[in-house]
C-alpha positions, 0 to 999 in steps of 0.5 A, a space after each residue: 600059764 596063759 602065756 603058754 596057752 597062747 605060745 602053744 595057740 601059735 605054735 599049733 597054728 604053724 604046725 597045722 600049716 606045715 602039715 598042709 603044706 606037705 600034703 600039698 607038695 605030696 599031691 604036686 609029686 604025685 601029679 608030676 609022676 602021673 602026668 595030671 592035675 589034681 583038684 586036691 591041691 587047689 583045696 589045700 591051698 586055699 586051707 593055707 590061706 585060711 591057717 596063714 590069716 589066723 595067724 595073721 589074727 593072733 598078729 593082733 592080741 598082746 603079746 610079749 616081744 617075742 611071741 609078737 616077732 615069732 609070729 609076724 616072722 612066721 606069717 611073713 613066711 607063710 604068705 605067698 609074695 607075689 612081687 618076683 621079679 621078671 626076667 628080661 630078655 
């Protein structure tokens, strides 16, 4: 029963970042369509930032094997890398 609460822990963790993640693709659209930046998005985003160390937190309880591998995956997904390579010309 408390391996559950704990899976169910993570597994809303990652939804709440999909969900906020979607908001913020509905916001870039809308300010594609209309020409302009909106504010909104920057909130978001550092929300993104918020759910993805949580995650990182529960990183550090025990776990089994694969919860432990779900959510390193998981995070590893929701963490911005920066490292892209530049183009050379």
């Amino acid at each position: 029963m408390e391996r559950d609460a704990e899976v169910s822990a993570r597994v809303d963790l990652v939804q709440r970042f999909l969900d906020v993640s979607s908001d913020v693709l509905a916001e870039i659209g809308q300010s594609l369509t209309i020409g302009e930046a909106t504010p909104r998005v920057q909130k978001k985003l550092l929300e993104l930032e918020t759910w993805a160390e949580s995650l990182r937190a529960e990183e550090n309880k025990p776990a089994s094997a694969f919860l432990a591998a779900m959510t390193r995956d998981a995070r590893h997904q929701m963490t911005p890398h920066r490292s892209t390579p530049q183009c050379r010309s």
